[in-house]
DOZAFI-868334 format. One record per residue (C-alpha): x, y, z negated; residue in one letter. Coordinates in steps of 0.05 Angstrom, whole numbers, plus 5000, padded with zeros to 4 digits. Layout:
BEGIN
<u:X | v:Y | w:Z | resn:A>
...
END
This chain:
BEGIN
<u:1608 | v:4165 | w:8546 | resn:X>
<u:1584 | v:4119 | w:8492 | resn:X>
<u:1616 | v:4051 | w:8482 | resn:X>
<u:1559 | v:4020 | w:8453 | resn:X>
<u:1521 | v:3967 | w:8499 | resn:X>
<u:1457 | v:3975 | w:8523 | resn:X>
<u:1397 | v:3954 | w:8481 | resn:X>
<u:1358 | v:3915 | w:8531 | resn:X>
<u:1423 | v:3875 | w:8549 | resn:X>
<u:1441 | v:3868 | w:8476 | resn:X>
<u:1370 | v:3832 | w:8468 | resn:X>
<u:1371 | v:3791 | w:8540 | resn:X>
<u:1312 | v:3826 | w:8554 | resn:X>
<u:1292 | v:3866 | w:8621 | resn:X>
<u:1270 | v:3947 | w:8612 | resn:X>
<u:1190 | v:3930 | w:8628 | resn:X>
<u:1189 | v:3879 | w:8571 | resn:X>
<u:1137 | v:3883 | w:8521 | resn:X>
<u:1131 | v:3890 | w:8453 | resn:X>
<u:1119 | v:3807 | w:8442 | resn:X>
<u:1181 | v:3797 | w:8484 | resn:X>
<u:1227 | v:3848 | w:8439 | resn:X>
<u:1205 | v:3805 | w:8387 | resn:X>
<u:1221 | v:3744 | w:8403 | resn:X>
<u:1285 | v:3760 | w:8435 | resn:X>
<u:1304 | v:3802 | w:8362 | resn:X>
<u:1274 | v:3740 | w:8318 | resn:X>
<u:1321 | v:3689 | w:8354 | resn:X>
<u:1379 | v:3728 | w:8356 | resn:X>
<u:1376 | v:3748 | w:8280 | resn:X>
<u:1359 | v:3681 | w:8251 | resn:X>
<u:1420 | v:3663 | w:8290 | resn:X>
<u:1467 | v:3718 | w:8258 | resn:X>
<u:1438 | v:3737 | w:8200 | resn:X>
<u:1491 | v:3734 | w:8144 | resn:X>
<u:1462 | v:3698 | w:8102 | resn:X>
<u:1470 | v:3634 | w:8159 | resn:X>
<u:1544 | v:3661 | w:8162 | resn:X>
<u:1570 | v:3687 | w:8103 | resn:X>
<u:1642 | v:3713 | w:8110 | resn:X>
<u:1637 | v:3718 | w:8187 | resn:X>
<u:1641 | v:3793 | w:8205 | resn:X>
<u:1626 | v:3777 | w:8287 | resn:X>
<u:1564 | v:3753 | w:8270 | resn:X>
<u:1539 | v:3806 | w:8223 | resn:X>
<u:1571 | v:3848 | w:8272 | resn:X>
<u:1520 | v:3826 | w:8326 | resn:X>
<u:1465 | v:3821 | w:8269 | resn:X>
<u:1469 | v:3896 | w:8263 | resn:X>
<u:1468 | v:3913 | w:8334 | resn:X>
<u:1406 | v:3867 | w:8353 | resn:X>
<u:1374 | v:3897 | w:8288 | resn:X>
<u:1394 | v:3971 | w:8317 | resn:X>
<u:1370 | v:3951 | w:8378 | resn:X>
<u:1305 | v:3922 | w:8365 | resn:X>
<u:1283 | v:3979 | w:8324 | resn:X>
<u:1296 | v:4032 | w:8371 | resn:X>
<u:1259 | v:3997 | w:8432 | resn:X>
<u:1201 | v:3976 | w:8386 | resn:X>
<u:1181 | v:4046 | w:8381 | resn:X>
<u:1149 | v:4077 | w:8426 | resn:X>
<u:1182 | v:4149 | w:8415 | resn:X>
<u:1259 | v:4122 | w:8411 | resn:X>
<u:1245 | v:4085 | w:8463 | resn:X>
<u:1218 | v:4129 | w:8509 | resn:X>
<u:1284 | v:4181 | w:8491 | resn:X>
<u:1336 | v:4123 | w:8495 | resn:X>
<u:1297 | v:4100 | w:8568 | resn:X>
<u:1312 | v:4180 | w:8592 | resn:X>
<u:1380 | v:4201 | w:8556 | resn:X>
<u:1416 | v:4131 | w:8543 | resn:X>
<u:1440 | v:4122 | w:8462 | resn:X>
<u:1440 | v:4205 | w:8464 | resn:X>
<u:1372 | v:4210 | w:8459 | resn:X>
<u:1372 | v:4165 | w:8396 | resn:X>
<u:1440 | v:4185 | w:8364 | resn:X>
<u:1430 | v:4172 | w:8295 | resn:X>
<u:1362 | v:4161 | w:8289 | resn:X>
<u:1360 | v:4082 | w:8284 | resn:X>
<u:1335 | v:4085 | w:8217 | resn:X>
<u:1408 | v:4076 | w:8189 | resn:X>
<u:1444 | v:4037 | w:8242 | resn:X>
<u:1478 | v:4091 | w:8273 | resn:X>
<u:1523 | v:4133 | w:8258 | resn:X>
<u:1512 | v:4124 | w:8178 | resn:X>
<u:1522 | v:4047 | w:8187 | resn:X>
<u:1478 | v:3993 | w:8165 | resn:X>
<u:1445 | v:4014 | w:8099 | resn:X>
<u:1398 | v:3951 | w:8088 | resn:X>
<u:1331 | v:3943 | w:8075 | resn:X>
<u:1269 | v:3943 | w:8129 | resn:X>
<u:1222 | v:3970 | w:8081 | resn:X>
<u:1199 | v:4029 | w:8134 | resn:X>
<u:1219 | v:4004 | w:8197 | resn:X>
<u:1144 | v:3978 | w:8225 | resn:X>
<u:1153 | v:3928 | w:8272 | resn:X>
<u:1221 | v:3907 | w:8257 | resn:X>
<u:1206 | v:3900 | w:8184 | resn:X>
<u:1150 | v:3848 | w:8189 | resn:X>
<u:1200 | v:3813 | w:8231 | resn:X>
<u:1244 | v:3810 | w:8186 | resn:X>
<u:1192 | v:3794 | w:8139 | resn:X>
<u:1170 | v:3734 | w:8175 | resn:X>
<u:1252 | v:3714 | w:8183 | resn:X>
<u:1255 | v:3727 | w:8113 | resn:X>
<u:1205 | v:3675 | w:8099 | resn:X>
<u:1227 | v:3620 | w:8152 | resn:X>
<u:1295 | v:3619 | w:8120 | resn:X>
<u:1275 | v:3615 | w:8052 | resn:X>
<u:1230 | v:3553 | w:8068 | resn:X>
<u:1153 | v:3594 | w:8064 | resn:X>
<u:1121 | v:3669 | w:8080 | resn:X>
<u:1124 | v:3725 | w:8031 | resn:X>
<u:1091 | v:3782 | w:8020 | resn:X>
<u:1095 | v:3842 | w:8074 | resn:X>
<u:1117 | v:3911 | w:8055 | resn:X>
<u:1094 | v:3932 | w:7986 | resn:X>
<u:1077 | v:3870 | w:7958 | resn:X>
<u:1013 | v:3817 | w:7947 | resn:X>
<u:0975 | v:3800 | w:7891 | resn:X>
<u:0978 | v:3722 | w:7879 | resn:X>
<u:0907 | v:3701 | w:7906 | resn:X>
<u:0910 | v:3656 | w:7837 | resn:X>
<u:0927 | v:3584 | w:7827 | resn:X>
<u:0899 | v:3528 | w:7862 | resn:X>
<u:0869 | v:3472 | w:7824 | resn:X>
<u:0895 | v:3402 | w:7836 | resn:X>
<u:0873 | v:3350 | w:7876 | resn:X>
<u:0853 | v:3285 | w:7839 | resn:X>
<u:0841 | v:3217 | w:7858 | resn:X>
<u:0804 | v:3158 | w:7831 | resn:X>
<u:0786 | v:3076 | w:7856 | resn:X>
<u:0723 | v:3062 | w:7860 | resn:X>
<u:0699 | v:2987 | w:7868 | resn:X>
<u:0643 | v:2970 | w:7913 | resn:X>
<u:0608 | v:2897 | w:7942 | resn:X>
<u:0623 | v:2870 | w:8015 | resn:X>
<u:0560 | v:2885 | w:8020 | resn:X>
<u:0564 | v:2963 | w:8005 | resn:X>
<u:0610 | v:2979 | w:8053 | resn:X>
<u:0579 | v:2942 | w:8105 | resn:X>
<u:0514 | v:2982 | w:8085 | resn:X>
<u:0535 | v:3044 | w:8045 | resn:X>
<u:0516 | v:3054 | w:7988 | resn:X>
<u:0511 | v:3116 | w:7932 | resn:X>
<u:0555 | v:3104 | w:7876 | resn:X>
<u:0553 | v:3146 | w:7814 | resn:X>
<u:0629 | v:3157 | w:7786 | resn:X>
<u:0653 | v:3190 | w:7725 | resn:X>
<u:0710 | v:3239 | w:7716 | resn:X>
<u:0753 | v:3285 | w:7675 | resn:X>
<u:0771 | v:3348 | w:7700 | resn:X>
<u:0786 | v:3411 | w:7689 | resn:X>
<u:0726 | v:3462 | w:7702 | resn:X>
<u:0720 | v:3528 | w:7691 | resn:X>
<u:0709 | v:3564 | w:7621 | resn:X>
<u:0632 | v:3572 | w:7617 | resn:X>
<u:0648 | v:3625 | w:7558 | resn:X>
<u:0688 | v:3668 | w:7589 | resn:X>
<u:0677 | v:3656 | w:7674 | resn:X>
<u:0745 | v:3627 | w:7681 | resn:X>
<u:0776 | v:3697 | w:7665 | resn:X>
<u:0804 | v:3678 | w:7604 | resn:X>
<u:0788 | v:3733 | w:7570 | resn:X>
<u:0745 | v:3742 | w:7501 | resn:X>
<u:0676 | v:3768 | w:7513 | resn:X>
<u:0674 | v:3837 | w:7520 | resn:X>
<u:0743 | v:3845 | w:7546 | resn:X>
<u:0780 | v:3841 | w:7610 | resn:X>
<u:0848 | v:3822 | w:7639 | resn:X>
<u:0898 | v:3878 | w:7643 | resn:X>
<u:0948 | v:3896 | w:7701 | resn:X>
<u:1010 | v:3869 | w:7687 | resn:X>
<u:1064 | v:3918 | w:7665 | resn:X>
<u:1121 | v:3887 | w:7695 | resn:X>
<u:1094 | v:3885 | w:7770 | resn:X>
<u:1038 | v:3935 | w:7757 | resn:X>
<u:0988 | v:3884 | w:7789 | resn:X>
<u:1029 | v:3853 | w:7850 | resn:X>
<u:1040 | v:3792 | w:7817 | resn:X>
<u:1115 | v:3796 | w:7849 | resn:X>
<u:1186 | v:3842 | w:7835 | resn:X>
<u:1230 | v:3860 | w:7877 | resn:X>
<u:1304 | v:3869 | w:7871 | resn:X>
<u:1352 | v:3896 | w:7923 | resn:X>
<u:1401 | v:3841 | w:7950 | resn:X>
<u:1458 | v:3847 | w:8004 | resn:X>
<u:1415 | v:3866 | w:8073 | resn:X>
<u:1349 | v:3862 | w:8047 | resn:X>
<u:1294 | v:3864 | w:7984 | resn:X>
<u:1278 | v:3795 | w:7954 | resn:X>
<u:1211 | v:3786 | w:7928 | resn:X>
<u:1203 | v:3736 | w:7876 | resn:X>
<u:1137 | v:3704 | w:7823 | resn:X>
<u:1135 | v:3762 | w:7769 | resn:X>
<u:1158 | v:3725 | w:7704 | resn:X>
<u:1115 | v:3757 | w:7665 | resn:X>
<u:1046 | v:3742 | w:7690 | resn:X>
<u:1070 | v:3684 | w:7728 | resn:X>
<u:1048 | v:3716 | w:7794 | resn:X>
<u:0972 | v:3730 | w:7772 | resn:X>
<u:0979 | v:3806 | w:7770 | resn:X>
<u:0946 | v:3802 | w:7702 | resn:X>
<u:0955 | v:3803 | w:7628 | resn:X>
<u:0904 | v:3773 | w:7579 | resn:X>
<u:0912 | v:3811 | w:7513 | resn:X>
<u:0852 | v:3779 | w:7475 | resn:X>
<u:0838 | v:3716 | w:7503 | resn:X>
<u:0780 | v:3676 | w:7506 | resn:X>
<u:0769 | v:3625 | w:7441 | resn:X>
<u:0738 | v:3565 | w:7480 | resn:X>
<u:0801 | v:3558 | w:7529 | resn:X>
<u:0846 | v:3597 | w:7498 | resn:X>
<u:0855 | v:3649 | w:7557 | resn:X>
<u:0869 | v:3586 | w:7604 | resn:X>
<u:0808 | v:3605 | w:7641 | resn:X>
<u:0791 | v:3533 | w:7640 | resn:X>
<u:0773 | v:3470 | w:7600 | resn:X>
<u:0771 | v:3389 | w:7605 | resn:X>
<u:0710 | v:3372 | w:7616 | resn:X>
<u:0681 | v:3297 | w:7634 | resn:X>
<u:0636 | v:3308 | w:7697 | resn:X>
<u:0583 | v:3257 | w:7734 | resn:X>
<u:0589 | v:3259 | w:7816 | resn:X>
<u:0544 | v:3219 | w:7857 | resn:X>
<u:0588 | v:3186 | w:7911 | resn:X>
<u:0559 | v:3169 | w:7987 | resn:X>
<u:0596 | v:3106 | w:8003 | resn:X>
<u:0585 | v:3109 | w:8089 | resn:X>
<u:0569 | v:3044 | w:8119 | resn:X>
<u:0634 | v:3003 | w:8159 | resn:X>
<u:0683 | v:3038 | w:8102 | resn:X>
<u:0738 | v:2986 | w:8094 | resn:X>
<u:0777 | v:2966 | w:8027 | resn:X>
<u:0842 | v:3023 | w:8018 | resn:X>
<u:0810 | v:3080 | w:8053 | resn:X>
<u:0793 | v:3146 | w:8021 | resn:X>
<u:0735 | v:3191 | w:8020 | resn:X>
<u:0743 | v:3265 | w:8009 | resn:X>
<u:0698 | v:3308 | w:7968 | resn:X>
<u:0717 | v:3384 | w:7978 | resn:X>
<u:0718 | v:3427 | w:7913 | resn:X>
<u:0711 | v:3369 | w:7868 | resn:X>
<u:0784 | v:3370 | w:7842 | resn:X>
<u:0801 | v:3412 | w:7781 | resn:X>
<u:0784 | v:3483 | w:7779 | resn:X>
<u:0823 | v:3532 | w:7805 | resn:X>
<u:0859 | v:3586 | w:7760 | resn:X>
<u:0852 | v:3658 | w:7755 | resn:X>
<u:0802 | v:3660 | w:7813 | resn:X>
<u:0846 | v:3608 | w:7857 | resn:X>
<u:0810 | v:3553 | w:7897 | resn:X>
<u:0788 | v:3485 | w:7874 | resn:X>
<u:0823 | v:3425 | w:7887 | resn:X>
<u:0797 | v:3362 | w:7927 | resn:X>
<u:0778 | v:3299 | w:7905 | resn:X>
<u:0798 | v:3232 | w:7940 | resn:X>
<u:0750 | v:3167 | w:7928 | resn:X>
<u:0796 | v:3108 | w:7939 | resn:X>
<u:0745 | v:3044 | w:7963 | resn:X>
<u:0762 | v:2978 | w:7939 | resn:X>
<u:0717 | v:2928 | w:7968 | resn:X>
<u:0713 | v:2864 | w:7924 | resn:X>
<u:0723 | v:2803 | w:7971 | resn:X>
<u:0664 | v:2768 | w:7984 | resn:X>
<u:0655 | v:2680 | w:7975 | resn:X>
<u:0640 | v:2668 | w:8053 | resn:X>
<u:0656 | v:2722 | w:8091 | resn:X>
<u:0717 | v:2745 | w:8111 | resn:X>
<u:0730 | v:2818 | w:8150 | resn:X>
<u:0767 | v:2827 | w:8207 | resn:X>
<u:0762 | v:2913 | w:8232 | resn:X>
<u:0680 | v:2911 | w:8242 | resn:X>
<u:0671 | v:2827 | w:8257 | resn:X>
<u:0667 | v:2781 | w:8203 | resn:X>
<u:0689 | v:2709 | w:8211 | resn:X>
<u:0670 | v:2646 | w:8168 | resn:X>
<u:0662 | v:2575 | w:8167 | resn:X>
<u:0603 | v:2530 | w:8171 | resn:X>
<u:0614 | v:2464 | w:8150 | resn:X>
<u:0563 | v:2413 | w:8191 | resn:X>
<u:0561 | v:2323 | w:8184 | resn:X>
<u:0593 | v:2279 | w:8232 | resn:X>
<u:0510 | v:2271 | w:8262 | resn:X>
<u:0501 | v:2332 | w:8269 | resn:X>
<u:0567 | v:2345 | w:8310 | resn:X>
<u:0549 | v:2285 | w:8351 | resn:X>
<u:0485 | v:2287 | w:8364 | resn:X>
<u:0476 | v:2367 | w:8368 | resn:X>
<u:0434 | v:2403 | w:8315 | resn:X>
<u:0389 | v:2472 | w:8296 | resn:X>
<u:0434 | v:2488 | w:8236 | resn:X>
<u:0414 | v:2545 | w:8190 | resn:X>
<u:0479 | v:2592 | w:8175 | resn:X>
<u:0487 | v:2659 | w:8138 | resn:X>
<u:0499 | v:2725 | w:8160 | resn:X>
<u:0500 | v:2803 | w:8129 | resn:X>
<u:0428 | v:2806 | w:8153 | resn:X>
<u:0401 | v:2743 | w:8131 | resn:X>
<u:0398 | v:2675 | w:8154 | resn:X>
<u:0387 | v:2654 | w:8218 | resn:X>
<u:0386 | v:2589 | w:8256 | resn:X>
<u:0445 | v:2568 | w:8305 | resn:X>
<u:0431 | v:2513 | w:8359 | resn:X>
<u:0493 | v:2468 | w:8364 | resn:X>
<u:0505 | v:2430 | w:8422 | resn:X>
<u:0508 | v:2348 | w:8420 | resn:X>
<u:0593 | v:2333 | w:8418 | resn:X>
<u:0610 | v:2404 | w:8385 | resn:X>
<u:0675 | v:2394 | w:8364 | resn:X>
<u:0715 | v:2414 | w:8285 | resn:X>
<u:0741 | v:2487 | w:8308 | resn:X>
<u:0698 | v:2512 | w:8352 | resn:X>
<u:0678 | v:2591 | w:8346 | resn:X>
<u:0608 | v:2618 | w:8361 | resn:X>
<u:0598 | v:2692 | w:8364 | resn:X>
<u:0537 | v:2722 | w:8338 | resn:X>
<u:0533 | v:2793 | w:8377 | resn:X>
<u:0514 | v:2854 | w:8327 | resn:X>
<u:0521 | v:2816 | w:8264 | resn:X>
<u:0582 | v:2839 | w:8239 | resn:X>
<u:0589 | v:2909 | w:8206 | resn:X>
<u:0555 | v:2977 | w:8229 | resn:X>
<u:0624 | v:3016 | w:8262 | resn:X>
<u:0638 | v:3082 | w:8215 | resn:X>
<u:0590 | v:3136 | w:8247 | resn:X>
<u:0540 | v:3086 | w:8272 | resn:X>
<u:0564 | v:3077 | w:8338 | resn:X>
<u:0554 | v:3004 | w:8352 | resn:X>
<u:0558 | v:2936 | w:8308 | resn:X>
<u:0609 | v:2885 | w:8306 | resn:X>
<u:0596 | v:2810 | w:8306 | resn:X>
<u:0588 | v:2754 | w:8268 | resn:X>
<u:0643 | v:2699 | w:8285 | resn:X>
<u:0629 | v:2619 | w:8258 | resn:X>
<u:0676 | v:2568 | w:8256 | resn:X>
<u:0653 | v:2503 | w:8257 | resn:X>
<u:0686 | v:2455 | w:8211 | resn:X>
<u:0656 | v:2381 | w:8219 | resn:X>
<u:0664 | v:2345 | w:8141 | resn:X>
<u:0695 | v:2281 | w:8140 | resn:X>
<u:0646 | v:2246 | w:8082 | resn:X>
<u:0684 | v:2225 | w:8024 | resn:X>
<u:0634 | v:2182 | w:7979 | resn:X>
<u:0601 | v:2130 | w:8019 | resn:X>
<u:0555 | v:2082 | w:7992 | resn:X>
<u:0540 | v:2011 | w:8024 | resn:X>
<u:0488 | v:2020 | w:8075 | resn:X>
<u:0534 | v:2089 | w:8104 | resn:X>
<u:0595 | v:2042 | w:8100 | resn:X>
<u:0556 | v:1987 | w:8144 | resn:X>
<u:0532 | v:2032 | w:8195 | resn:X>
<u:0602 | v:2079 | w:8199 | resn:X>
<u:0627 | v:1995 | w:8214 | resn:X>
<u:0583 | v:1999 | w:8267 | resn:X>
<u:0597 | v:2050 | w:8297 | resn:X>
<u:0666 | v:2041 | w:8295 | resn:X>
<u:0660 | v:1981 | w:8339 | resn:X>
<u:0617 | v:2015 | w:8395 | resn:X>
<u:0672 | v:2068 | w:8394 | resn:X>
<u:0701 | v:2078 | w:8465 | resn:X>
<u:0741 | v:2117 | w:8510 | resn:X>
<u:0676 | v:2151 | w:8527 | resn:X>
<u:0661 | v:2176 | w:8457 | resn:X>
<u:0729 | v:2198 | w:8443 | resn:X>
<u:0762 | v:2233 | w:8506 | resn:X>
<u:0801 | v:2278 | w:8464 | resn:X>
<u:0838 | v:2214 | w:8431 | resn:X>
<u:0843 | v:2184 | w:8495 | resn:X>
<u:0883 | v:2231 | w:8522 | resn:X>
<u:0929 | v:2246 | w:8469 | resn:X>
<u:0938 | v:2177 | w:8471 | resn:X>
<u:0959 | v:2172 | w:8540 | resn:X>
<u:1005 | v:2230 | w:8535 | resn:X>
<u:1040 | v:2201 | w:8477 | resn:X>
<u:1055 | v:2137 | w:8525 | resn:X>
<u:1073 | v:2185 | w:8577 | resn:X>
<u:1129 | v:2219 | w:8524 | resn:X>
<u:1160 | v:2158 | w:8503 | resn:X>
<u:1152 | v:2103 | w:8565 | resn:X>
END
């Protein structure tokens, strides 16, 4: 009888498990032992074969359906090097398994790699570039179109961002015969790694182009006509797709990110989609009430203060603030009132302020009046 345990117990998994469950079970247990998380520990590469063994007989169909009938008999030496031969490395032709291990493979080493026999390098990215650009208060309360100026790299117009002279074409590279990757045999498995040669292209440019110099691109200062949406506030960033430097040997563009700086304005002052400022009104006007004319982002427009308004008090003006990102809905306009204590007087203003004074009461000051009391209050 064979000593070995069973497969299904050896992967926690029952016998009517699927393929997704074998899987899963294998890719936990070997990320767990696989040597390379526990070098010098024979137990766990010990158990790292066995899961491996196991996984790769119940992921096919055939093995499986022979070790299900006649236990580890039916399989004896047939899990592609596991058995009786011992653990020869390498996952190269074991289907299933070996995109697992493919997928571990990459998970360990911090990103993917290529599956079983290789992939050309879909060519290198261009970057992503960013750039300021100033606008009004009043543009990004509005929008606006701004025009902006940039250098970048763009592809070669001689040679189609190939890099090659007219009339010829890149070659495969000799040293990965076009993968753009080698591969060298180390401990349990095959490490793939950027060809040095072509730096991971696939390709070899013999005579290259004499405008970019088989760089497949060139500097270039390029004009872009910027939409600057209305509500946009100062420090946040607009992203135009493709607009970055070109890619290289056929790889994608790269982004470009509009920073907005909004230039602060003389009266108004921005609070998410309100604006708040101050109107200053005379000592008449607070008393006696008054239509005062005060400024918004549409235009002026004519406020009616009440008779007494007092030096701080806020008055909202609905849907005369800044149009919300999107258009859904306006904020408001928000005035304080600040009531100016004149500075210059001449004679006749003296006389009558004189006047005044002495008609002053507890009627035309209750705000006084009661602070004054409550002072008494504190210290009687």
């Amino acid at each position: 009888m064979s000593d070995k345990r069973d497969y299904y117990d050896i992967l926690g998994v029952s016998k009517s498990a699927d393929k997704n469950e074998i899987k899963k079970a294998y890719r936990k247990l070997a990320m767990k032992y696989h040597p390379d998380r526990n070098p010098d520990n024979a137990e766990a590469e010990a158990k790292f074969k066995e899961a491996s063994e196991a996984a790769e007989v119940l992921l096919d169909e055939g093995k499986r359906q022979r070790y299900d009938q006649f236990g580890h008999a039916g399989v004896n030496g047939q899990a592609g090097g596991f058995g009786g031969g011992g653990f020869q490395g390498g996952f190269g032709d074991f289907g299933d398994l070996g995109d697992i291990f493919g997928d571990i493979f990459g998970d360990m080493m911090g990103g993917g790699r290529g599956r079983r026999g290789g992939r050309r390098r879909q060519g290198v990215p261009g970057n992503d570039l960013q750039m300021a650009v100033g606008v009004t208060f009043e543009e990004a309360a509005f929008g606006a179109k701004k025009t902006v100026s940039i250098n970048k790299e763009t592809t070669c117009e001689t040679c189609k961002g190939s890099g090659a002279k007219e009339g010829s074409e890149p070659t495969s590279c000799d040293m990965c015969h076009g993968a753009g990757e080698v591969r060298r045999q180390q401990g349990f498995f095959t490490v793939a790694s950027t060809c040095p040669k072509c730096h991971g292209s696939g390709t070899m440019i013999k005579d290259p182009c004499g405008t970019c110099h088989g760089q497949g691109r060139k500097k270039k200062k390029v004009e872009l006509e910027v939409t600057i949406p209305a509500g946009i506030d100062h420090g946040q960033r607009l992203k135009l797709s493709g607009e970055g430097d070109a890619g290289a040997q056929g790889g994608p563009n790269g982004d470009l990110y509009i920073v907005v700086d909004v230039k602060e304005h003389e009266i108004f002052k921005r609070d998410g989609f309100n604006v708040h400022y101050t109107v200053p009104i005379s000592f008449s006007q607070a008393a006696l009430g008054a239509e005062v004319e005060v400024p918004t982002l549409d235009g002026k427009v004519v406020v009616d203060l009440p008779a007494g308004t007092q030096s701080g008090k806020k008055m909202r003006l609905k849907g005369k603030g800044i149009q919300k990102l999107g258009g859904y809905g306006t904020g408001d306009a928000i005035l304080t009132v600040h009531v100016e204590t004149p500075t210059k007087l001449s004679k006749e203003h003296k006389e009558l302020l004189e006047q005044i004074a002495k008609l002053e009461g507890k009627q035309c000051h209750p705000m006084s009046h009661g602070f004054i009391d409550k002072v008494k209050e504190l210290f009687s």
